[in-house]
Backbone as JSON Lines, residues from 0, in Angstrom:
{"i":0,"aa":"X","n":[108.2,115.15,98.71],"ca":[108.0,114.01,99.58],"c":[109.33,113.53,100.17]}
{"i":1,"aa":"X","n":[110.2,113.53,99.21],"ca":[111.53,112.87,99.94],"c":[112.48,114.05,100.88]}
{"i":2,"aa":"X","n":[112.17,115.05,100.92],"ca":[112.1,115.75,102.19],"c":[111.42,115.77,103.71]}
{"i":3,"aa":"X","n":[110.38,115.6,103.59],"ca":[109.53,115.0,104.19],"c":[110.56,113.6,105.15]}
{"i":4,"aa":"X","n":[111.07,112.96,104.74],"ca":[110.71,111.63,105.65],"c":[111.97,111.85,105.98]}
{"i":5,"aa":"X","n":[113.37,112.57,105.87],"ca":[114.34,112.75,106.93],"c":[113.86,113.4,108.29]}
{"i":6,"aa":"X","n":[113.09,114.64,107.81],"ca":[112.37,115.21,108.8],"c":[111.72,114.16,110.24]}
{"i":7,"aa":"X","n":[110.97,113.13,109.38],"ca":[109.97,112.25,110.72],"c":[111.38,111.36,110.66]}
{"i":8,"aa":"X","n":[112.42,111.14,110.65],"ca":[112.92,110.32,111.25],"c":[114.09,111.02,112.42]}
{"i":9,"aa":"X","n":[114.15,112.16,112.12],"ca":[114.92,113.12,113.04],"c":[113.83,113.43,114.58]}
{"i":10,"aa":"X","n":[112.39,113.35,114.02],"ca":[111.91,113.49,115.16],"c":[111.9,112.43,115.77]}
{"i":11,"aa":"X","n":[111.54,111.28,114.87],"ca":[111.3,109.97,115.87],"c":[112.87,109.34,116.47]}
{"i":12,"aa":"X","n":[114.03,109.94,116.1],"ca":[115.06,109.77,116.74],"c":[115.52,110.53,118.11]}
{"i":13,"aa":"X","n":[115.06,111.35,117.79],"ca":[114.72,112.62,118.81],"c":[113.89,112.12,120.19]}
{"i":14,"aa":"X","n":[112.53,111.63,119.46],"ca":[111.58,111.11,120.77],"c":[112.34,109.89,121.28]}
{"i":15,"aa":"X","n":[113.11,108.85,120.61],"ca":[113.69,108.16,121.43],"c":[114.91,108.57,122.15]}
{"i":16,"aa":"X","n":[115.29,109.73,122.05],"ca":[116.36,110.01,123.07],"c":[115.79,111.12,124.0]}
{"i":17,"aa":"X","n":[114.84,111.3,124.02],"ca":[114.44,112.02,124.83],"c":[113.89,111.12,125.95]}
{"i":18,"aa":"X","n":[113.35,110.04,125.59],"ca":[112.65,108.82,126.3],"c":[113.38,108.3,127.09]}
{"i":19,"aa":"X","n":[114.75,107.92,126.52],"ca":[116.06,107.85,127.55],"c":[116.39,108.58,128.15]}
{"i":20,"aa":"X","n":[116.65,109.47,128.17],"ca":[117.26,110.42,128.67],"c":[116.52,111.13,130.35]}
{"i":21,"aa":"X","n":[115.14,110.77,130.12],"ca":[114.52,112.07,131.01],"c":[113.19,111.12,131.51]}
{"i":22,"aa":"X","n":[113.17,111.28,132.67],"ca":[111.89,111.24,133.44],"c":[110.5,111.97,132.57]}
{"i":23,"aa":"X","n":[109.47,111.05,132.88],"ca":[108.05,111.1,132.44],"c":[107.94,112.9,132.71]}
{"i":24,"aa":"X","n":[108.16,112.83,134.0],"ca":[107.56,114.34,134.67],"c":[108.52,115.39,134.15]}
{"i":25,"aa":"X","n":[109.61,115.04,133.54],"ca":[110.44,116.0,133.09],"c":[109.8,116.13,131.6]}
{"i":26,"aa":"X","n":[109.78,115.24,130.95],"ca":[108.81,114.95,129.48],"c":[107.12,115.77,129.24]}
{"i":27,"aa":"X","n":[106.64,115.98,130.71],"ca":[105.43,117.0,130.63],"c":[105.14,118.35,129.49]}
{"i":28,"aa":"X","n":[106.85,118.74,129.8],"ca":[106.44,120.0,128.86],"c":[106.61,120.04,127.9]}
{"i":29,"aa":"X","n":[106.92,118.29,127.14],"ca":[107.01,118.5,125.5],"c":[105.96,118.6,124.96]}
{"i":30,"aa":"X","n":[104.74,116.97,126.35],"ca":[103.12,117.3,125.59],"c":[102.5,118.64,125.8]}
{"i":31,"aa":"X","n":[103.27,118.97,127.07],"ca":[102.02,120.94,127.47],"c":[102.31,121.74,126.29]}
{"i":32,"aa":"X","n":[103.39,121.89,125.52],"ca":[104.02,122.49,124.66],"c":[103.15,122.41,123.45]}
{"i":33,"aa":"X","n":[102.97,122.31,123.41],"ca":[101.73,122.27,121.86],"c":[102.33,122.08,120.87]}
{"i":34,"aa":"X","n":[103.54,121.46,120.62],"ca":[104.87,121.63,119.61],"c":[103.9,120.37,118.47]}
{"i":35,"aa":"X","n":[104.39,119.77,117.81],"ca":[105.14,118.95,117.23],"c":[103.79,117.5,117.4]}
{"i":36,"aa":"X","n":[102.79,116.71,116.87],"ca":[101.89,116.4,116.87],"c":[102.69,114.39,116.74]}
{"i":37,"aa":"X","n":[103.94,114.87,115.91],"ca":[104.49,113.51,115.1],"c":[105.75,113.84,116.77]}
{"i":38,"aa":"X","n":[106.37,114.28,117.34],"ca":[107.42,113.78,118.4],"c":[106.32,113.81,119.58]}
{"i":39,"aa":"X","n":[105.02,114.05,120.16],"ca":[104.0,113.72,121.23],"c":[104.06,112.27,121.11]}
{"i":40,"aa":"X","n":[103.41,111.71,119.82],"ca":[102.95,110.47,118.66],"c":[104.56,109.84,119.66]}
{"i":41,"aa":"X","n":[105.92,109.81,118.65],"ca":[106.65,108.62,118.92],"c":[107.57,108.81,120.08]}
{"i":42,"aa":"X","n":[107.35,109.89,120.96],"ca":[107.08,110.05,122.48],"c":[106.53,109.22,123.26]}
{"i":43,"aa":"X","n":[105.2,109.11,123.03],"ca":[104.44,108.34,123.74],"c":[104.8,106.67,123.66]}
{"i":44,"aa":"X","n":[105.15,106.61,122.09],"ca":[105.06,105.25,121.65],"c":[107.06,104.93,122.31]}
{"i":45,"aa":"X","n":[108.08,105.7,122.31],"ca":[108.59,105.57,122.91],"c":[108.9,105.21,124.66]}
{"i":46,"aa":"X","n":[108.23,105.83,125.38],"ca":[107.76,105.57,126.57],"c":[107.48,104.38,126.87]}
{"i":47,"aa":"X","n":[106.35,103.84,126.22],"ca":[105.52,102.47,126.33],"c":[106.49,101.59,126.47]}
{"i":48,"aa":"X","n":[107.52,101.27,125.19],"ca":[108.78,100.61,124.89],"c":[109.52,100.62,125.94]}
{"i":49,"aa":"X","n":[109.59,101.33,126.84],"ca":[110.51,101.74,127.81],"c":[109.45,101.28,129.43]}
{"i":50,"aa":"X","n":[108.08,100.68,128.83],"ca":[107.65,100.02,130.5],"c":[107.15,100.79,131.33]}
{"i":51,"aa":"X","n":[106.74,102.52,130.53],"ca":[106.19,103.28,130.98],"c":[104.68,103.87,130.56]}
{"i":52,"aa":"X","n":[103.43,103.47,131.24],"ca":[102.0,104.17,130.99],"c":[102.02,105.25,130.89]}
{"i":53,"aa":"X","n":[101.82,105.71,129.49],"ca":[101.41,107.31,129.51],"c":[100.23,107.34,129.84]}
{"i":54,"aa":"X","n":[99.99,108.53,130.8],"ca":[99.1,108.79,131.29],"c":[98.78,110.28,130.94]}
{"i":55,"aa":"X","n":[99.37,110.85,130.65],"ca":[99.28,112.52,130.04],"c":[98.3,113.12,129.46]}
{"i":56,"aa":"X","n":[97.31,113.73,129.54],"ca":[96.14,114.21,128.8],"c":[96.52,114.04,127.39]}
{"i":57,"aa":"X","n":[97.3,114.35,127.21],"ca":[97.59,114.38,125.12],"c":[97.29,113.16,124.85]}
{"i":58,"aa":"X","n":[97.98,112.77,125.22],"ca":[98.56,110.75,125.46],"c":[96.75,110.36,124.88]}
{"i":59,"aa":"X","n":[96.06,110.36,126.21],"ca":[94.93,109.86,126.22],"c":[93.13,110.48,125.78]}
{"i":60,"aa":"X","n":[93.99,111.4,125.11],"ca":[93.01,112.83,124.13],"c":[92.4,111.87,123.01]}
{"i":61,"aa":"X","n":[91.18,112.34,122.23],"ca":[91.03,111.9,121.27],"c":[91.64,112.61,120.23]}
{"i":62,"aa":"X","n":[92.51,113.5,120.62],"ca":[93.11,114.1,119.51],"c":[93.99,113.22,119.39]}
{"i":63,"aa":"X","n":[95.3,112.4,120.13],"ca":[96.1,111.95,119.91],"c":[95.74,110.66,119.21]}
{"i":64,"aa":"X","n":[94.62,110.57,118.9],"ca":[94.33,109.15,118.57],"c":[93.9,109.72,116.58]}
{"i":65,"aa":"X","n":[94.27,110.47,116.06],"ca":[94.02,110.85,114.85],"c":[95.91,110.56,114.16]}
{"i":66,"aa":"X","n":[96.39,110.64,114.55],"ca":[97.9,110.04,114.44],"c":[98.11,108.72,113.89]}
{"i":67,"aa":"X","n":[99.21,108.41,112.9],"ca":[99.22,106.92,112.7],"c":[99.2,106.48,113.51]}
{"i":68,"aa":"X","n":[100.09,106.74,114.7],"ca":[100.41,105.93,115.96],"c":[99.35,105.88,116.92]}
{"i":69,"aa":"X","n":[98.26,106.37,116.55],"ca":[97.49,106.75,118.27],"c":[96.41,105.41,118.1]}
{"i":70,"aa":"X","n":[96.54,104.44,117.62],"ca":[95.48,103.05,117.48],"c":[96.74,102.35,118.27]}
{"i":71,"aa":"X","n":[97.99,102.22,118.85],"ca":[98.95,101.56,119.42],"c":[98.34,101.52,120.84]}
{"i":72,"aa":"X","n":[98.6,100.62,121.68],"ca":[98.2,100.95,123.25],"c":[99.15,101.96,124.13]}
{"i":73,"aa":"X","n":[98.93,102.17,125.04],"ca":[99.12,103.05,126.41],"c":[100.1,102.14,127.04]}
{"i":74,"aa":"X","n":[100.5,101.19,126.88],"ca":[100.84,100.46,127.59],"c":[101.22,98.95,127.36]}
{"i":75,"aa":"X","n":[102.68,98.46,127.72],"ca":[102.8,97.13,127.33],"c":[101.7,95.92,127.2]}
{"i":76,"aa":"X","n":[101.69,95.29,126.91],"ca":[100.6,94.21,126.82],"c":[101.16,92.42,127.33]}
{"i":77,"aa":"X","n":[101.03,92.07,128.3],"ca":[101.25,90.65,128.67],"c":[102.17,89.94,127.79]}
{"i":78,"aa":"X","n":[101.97,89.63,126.83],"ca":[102.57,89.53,125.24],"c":[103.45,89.61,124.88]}
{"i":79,"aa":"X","n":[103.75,91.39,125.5],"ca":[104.97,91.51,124.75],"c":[106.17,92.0,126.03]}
{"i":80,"aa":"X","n":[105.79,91.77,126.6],"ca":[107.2,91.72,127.77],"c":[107.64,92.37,128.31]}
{"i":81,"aa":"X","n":[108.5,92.94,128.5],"ca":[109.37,94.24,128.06],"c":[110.48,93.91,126.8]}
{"i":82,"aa":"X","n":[110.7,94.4,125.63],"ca":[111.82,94.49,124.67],"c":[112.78,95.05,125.19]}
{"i":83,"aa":"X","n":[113.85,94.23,124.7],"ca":[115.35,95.05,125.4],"c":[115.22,96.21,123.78]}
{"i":84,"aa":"X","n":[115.92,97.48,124.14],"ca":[116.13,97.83,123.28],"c":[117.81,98.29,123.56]}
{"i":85,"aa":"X","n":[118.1,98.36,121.82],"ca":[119.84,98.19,121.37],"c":[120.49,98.91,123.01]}
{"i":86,"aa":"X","n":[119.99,100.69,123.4],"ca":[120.62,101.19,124.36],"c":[120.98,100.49,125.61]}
{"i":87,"aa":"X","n":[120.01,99.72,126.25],"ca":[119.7,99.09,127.35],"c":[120.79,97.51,127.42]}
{"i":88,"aa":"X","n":[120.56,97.22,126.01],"ca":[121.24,96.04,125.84],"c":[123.14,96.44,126.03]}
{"i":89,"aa":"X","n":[123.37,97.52,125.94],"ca":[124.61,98.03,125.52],"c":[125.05,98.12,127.14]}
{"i":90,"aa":"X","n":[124.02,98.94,127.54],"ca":[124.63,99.31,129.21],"c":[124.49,98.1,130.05]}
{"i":91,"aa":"X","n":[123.63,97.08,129.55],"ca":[123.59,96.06,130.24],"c":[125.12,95.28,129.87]}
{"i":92,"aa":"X","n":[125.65,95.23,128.91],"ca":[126.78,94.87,128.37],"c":[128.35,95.27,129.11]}
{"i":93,"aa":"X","n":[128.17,96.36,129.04],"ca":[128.93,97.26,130.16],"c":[129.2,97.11,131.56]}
{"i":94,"aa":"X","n":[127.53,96.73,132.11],"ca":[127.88,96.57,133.47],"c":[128.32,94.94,133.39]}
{"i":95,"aa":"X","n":[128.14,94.17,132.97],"ca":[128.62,92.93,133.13],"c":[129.81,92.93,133.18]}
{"i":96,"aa":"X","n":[130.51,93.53,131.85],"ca":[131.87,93.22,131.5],"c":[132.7,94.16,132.82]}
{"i":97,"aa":"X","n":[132.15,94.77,133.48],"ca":[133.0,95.89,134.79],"c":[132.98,94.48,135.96]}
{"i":98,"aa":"X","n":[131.76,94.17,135.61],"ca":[131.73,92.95,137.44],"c":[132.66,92.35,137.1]}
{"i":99,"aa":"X","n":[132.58,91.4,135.4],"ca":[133.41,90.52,135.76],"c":[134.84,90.31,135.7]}
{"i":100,"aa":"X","n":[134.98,92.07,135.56],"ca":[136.62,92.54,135.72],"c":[137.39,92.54,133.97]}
{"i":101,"aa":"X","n":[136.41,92.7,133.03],"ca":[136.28,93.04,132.03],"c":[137.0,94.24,131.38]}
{"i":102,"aa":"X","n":[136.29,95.28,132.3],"ca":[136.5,96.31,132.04],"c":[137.77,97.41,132.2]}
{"i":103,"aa":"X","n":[138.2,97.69,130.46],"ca":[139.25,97.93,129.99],"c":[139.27,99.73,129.94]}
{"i":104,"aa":"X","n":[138.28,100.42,130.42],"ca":[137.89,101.71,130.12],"c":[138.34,102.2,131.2]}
């Protein structure tokens, strides 16, 4: 078991940098790929976080819904806003400190 859970956290670190990193339509061929059932899972749930509807057949399969994650929505909810997350907050950090002549780099 305690092998096991470095594993899902390498993927779910994985799906969040992939989420950054790359356009939805570039992200197609991780779900066409038949790979990996747990980085589709915090793929998707990554995306969402990021203000993006998956719309992807996997996404919206009843297969994907056998997953811990697949009872989560498709999609932000009124509620919850958008979340800054740590990355976003960082580059947002960055560009401030350049306008306001901050920037030491």
């Amino acid at each position: 078991m305690a092998s096991v859970l470095p594993d899902r956290r390498k993927i779910q670190y994985a799906a969040s940098l992939l989420a950054s990193a790359h356009t939805v339509a570039e992200l197609d061929r991780v779900f066409d790929a038949g790979g990996s059932e747990e980085l589709r899972a915090c793929l998707t749930q990554e995306l969402v976080l990021r203000g993006t509807e998956v719309r992807h057949r996997w996404a919206v399969s009843t297969q994907s819904r056998f997953h811990p994650l697949g009872w989560l929505p498709l999609s932000l909810t009124s509620v919850e806003g958008r979340p800054g997350l740590v990355g976003e907050a960082r580059a947002r950090a960055r560009a401030n400190s350049s306008v306001a002549g901050n920037d030491h780099g």
